[in-house]
mmCIF file of the C-alpha atoms, coordinates in Angstrom:
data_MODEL
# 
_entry.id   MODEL 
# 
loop_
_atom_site.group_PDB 
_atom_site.id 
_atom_site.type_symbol 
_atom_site.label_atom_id 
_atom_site.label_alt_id 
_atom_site.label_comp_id 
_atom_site.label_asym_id 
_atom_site.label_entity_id 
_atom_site.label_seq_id 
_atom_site.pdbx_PDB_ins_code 
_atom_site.Cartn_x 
_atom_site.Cartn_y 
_atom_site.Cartn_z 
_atom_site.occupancy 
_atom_site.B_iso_or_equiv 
_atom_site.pdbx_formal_charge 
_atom_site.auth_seq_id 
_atom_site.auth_comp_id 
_atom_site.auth_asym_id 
_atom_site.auth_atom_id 
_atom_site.pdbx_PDB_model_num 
ATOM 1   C CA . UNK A 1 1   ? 128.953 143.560 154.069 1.00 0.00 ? 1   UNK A CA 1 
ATOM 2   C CA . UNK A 1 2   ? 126.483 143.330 151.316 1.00 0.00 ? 2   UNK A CA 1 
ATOM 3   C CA . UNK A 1 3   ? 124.222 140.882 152.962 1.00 0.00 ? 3   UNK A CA 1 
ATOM 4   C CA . UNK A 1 4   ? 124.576 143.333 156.016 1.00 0.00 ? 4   UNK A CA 1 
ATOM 5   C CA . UNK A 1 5   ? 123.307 146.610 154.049 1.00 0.00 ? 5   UNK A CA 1 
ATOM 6   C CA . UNK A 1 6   ? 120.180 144.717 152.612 1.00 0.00 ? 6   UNK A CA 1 
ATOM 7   C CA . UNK A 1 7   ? 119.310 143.617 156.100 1.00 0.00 ? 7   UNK A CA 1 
ATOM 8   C CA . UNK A 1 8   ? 119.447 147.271 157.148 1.00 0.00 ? 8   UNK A CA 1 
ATOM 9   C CA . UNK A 1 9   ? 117.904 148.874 154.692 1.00 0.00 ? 9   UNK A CA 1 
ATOM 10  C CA . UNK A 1 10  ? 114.718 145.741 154.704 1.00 0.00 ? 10  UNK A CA 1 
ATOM 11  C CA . UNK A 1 11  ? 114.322 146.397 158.539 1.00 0.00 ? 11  UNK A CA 1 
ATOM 12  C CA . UNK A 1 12  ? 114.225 149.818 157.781 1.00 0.00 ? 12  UNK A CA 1 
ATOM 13  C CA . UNK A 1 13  ? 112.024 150.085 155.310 1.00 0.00 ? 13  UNK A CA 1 
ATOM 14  C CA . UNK A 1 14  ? 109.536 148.063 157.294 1.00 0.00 ? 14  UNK A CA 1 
ATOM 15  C CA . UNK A 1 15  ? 110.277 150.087 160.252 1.00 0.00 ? 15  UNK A CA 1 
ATOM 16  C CA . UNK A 1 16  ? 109.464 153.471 158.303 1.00 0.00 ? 16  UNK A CA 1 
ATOM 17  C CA . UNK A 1 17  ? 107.636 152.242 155.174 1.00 0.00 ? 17  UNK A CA 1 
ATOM 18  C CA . UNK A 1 18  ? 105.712 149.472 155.488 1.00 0.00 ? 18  UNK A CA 1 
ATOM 19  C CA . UNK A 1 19  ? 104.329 149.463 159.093 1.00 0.00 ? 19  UNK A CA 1 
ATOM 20  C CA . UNK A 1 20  ? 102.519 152.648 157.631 1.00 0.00 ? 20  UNK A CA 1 
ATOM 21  C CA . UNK A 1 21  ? 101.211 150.260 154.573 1.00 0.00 ? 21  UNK A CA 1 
ATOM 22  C CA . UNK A 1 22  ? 99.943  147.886 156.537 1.00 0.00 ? 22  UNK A CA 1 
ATOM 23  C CA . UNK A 1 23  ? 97.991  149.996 159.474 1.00 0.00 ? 23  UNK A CA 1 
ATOM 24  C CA . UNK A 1 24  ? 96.695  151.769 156.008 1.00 0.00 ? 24  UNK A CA 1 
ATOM 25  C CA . UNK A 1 25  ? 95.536  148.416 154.526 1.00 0.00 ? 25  UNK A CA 1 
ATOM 26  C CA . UNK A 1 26  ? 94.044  147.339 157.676 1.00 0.00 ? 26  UNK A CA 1 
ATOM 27  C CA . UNK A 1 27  ? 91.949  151.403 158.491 1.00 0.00 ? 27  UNK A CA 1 
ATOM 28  C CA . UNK A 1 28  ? 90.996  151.387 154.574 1.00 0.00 ? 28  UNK A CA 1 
ATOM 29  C CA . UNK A 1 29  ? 88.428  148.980 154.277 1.00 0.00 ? 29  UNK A CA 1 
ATOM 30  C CA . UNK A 1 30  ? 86.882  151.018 157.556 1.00 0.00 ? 30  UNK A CA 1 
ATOM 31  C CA . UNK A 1 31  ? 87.518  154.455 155.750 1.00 0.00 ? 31  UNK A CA 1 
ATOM 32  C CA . UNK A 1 32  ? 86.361  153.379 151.952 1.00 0.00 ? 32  UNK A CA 1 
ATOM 33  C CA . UNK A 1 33  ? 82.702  152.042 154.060 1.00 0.00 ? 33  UNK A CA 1 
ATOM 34  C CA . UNK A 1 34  ? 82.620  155.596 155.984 1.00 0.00 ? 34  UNK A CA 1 
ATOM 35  C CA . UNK A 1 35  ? 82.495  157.142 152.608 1.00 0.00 ? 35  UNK A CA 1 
ATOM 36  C CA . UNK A 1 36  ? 79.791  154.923 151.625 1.00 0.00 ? 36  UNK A CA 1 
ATOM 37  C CA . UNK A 1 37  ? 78.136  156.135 154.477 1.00 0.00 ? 37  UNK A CA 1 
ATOM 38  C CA . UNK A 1 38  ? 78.559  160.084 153.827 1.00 0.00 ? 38  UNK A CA 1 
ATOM 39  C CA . UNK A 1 39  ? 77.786  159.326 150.177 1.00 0.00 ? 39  UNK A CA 1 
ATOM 40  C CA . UNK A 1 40  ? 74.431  157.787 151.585 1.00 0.00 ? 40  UNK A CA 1 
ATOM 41  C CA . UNK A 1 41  ? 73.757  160.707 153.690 1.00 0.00 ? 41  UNK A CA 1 
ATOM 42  C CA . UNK A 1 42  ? 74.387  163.550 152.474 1.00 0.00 ? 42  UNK A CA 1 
ATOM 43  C CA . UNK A 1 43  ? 72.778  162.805 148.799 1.00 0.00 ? 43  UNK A CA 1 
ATOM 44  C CA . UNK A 1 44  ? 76.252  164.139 147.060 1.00 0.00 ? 44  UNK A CA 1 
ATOM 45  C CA . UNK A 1 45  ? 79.033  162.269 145.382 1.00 0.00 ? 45  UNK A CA 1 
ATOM 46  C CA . UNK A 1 46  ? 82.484  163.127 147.160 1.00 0.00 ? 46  UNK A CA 1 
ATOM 47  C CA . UNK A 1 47  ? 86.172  162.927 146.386 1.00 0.00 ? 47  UNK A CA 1 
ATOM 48  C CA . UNK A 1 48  ? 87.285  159.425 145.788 1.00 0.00 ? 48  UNK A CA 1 
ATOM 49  C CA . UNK A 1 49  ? 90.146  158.676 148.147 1.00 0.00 ? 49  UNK A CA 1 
ATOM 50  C CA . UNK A 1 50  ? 89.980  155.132 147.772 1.00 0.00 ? 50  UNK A CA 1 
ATOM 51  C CA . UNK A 1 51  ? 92.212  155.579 144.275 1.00 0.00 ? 51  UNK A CA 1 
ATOM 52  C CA . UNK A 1 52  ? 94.582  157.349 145.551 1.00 0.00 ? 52  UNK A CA 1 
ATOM 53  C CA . UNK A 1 53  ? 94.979  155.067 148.336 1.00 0.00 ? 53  UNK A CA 1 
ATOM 54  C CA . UNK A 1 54  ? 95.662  152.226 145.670 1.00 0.00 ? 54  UNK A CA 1 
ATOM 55  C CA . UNK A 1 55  ? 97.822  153.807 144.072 1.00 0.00 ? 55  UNK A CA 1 
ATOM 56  C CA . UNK A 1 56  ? 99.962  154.884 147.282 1.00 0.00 ? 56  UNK A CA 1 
ATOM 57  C CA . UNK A 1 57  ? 99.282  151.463 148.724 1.00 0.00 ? 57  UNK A CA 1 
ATOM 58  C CA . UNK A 1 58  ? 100.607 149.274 145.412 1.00 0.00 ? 58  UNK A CA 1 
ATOM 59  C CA . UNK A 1 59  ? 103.846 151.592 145.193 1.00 0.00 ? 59  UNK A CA 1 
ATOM 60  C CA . UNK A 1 60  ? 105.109 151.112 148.381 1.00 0.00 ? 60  UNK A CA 1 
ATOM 61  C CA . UNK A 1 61  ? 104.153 147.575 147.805 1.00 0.00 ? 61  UNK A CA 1 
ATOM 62  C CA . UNK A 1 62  ? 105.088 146.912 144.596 1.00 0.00 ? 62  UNK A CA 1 
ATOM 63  C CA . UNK A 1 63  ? 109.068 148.059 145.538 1.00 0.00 ? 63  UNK A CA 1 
ATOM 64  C CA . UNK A 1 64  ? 108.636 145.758 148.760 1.00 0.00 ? 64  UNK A CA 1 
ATOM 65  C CA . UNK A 1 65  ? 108.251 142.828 146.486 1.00 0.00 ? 65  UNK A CA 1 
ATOM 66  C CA . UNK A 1 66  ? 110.059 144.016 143.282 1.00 0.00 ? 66  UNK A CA 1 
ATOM 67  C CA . UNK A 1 67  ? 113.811 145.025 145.433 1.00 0.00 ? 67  UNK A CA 1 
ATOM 68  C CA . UNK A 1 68  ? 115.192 142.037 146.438 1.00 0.00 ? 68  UNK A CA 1 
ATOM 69  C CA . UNK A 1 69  ? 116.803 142.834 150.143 1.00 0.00 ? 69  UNK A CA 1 
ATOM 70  C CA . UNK A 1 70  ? 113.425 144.367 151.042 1.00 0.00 ? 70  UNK A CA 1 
ATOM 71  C CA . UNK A 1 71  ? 111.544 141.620 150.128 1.00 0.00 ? 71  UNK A CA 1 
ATOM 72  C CA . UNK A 1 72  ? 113.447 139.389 153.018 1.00 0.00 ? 72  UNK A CA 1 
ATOM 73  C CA . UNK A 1 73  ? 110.792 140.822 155.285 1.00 0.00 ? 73  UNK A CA 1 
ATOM 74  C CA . UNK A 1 74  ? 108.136 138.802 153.678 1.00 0.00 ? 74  UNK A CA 1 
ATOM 75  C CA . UNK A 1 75  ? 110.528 135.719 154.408 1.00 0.00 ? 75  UNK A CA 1 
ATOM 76  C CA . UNK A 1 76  ? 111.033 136.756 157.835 1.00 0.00 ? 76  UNK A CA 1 
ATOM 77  C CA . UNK A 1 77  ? 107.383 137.544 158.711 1.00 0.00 ? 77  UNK A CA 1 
ATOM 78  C CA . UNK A 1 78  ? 105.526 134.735 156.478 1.00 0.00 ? 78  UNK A CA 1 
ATOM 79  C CA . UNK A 1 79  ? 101.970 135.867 157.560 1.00 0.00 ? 79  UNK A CA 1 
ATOM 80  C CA . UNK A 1 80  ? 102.767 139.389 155.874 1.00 0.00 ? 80  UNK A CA 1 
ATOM 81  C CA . UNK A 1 81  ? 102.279 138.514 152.389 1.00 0.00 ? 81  UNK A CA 1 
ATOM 82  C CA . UNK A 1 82  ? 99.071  136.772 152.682 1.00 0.00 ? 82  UNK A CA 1 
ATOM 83  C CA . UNK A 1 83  ? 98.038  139.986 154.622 1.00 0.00 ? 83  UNK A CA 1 
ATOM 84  C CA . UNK A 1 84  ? 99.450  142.652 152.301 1.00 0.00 ? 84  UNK A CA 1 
ATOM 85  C CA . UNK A 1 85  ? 97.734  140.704 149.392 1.00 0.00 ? 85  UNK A CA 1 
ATOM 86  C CA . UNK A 1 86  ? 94.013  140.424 150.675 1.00 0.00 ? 86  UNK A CA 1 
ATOM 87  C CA . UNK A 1 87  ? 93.615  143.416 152.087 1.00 0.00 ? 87  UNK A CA 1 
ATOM 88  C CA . UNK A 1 88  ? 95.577  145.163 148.909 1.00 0.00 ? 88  UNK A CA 1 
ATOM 89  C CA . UNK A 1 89  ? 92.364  143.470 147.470 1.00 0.00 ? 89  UNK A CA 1 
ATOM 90  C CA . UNK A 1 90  ? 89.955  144.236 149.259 1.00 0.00 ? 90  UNK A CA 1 
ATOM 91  C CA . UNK A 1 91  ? 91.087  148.193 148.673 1.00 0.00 ? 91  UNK A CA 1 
ATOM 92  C CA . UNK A 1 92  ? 90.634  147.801 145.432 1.00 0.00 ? 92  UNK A CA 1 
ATOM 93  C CA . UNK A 1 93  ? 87.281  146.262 145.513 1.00 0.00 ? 93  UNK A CA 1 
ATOM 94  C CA . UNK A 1 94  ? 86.187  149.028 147.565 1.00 0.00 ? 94  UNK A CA 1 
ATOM 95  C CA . UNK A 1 95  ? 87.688  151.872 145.853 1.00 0.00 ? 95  UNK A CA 1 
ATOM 96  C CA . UNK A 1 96  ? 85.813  150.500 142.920 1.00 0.00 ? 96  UNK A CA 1 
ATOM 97  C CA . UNK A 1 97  ? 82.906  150.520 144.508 1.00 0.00 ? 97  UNK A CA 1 
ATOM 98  C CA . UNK A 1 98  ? 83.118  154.234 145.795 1.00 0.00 ? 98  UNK A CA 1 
ATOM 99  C CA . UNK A 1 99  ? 83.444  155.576 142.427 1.00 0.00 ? 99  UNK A CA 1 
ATOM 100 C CA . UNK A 1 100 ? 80.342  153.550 141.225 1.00 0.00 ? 100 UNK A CA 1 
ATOM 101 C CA . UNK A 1 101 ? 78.279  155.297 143.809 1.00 0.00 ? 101 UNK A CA 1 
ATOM 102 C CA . UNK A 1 102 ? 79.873  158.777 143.317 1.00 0.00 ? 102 UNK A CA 1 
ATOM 103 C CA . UNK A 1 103 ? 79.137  158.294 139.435 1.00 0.00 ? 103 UNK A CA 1 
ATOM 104 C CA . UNK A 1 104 ? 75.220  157.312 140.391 1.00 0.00 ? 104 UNK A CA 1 
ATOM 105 C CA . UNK A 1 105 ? 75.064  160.388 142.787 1.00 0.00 ? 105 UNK A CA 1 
ATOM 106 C CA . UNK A 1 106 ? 76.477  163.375 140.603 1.00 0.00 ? 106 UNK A CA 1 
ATOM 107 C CA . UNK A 1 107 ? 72.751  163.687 139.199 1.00 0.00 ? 107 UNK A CA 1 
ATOM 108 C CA . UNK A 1 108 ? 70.470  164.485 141.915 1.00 0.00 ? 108 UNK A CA 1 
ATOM 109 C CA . UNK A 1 109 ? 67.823  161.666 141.315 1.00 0.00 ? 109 UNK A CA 1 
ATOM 110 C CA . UNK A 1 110 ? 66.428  159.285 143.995 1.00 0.00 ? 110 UNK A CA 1 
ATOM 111 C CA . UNK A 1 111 ? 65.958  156.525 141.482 1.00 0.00 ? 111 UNK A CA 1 
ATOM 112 C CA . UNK A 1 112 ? 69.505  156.628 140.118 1.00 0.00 ? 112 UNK A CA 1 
ATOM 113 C CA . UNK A 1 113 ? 70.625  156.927 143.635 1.00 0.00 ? 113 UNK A CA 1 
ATOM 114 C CA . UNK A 1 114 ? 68.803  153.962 144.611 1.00 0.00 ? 114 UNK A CA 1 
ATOM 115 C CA . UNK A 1 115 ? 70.242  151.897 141.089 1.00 0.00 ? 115 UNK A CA 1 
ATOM 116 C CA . UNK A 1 116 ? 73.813  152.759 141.745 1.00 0.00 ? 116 UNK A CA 1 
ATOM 117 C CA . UNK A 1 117 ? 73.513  152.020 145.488 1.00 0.00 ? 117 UNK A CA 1 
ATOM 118 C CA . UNK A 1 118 ? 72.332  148.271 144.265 1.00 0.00 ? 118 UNK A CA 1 
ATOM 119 C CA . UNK A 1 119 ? 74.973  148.320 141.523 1.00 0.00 ? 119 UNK A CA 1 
ATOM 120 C CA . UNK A 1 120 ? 77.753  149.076 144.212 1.00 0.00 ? 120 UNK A CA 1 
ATOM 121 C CA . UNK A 1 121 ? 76.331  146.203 146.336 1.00 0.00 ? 121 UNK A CA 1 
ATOM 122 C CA . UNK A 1 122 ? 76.145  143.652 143.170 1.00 0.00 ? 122 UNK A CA 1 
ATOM 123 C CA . UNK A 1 123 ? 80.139  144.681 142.451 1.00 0.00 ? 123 UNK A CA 1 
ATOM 124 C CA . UNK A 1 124 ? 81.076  144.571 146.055 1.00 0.00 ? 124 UNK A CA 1 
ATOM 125 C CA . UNK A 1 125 ? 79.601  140.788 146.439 1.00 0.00 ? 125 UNK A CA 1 
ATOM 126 C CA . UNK A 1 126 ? 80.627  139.617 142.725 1.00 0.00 ? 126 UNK A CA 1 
ATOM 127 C CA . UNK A 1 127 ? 84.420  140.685 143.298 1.00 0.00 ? 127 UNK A CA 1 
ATOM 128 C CA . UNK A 1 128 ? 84.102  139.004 146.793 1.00 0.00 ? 128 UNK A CA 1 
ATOM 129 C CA . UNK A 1 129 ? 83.142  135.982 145.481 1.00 0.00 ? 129 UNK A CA 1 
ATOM 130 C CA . UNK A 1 130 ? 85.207  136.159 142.423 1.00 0.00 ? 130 UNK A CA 1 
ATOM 131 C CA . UNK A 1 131 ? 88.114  136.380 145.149 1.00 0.00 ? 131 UNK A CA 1 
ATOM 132 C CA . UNK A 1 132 ? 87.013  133.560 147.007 1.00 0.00 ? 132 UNK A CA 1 
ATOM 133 C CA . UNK A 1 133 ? 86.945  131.310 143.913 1.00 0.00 ? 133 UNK A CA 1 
ATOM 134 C CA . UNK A 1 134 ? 90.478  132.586 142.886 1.00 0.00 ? 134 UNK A CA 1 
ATOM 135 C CA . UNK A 1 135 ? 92.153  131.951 146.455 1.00 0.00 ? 135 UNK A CA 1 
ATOM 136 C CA . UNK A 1 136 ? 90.107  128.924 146.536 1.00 0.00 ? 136 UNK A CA 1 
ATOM 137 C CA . UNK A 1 137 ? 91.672  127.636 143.077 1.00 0.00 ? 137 UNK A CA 1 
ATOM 138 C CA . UNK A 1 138 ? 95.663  129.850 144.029 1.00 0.00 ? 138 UNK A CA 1 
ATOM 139 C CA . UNK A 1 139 ? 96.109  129.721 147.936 1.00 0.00 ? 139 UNK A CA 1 
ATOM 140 C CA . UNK A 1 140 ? 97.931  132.229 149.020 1.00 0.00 ? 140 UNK A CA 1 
ATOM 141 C CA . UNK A 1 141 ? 101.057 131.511 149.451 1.00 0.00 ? 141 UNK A CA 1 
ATOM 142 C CA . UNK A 1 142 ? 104.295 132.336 151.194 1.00 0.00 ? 142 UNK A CA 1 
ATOM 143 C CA . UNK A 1 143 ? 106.502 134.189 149.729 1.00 0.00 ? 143 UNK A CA 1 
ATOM 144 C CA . UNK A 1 144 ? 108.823 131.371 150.317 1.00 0.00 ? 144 UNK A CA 1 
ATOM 145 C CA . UNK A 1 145 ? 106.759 129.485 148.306 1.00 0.00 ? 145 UNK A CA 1 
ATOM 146 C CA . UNK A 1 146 ? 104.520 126.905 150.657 1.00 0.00 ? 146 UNK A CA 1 
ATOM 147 C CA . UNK A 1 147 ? 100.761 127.121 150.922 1.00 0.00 ? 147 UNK A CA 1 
ATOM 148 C CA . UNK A 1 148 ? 98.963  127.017 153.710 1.00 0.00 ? 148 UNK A CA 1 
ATOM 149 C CA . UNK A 1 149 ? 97.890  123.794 153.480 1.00 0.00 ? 149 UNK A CA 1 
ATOM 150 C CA . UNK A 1 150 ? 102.061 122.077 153.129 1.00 0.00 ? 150 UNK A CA 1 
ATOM 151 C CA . UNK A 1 151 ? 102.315 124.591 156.732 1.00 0.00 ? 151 UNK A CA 1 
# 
């Protein structure tokens, strides 16, 4: 019976929960660059969204892979952890990189604009790569516990 109620309550929490996480993780990346765009064009810094996104994004996460029944998704979908965990990422690079370009365009100067605007690009390509060499030294692996490479 046990066994039974974790299996309903995991389906259902992917059903309700996480399918919203993961269409969020996958639009973010696309909405966080928008931003960058307004930011660009309209010479203003805006609201962040991007860290209130992470936040949102790691809760519902974080219980997915902290409560054990709910974590049997990740066993039943393998490709969903390497998913959740690069894109998580990748929000977080480019929520960083938002508020970096908000901070250089609260003063209204062109050459601060233009600094900032390089700064965001240096952090954006430095956390990139730093995540490449990371992945590249820890494979992502299954929650199950294989790498990609044993698949």
């Amino acid at each position: 019976m046990r066994v039974f109620l974790g299996s309903t309550f995991a389906f259902l929490y992917f059903v309700f929960v996480m399918w919203w996480v993961i269409l969020l993780l996958i639009l973010s990346p696309f909405m966080l660059l928008s931003d960058i765009q307004v930011i660009r064009k309209s010479g203003f810094s805006t609201s962040n969204v991007g860290e209130a996104l992470t936040g949102i994004l790691g809760l519902f996460i974080g219980l997915s892979l902290l409560i054990p029944p709910i974590r049997k998704m990740y066993y039943k979908i393998p490709w969903l952890f390497p998913l959740v965990k690069i894109f998580f990422i990748d929000v977080i690079i480019l929520s960083i990189a938002v508020s970096i370009l908000n901070y250089g365009y609260e003063i209204r100067n062109a050459v601060r604009h233009n600094i900032f605007y390089v700064l965001m690009i240096v952090q954006i390509v430095v956390s990139r790569i730093a995540m490449c060499f990371y992945f590249h030294k820890n494979p992502v692996k299954y929650i199950g516990g294989e790498t990609n490479e044993e698949r």
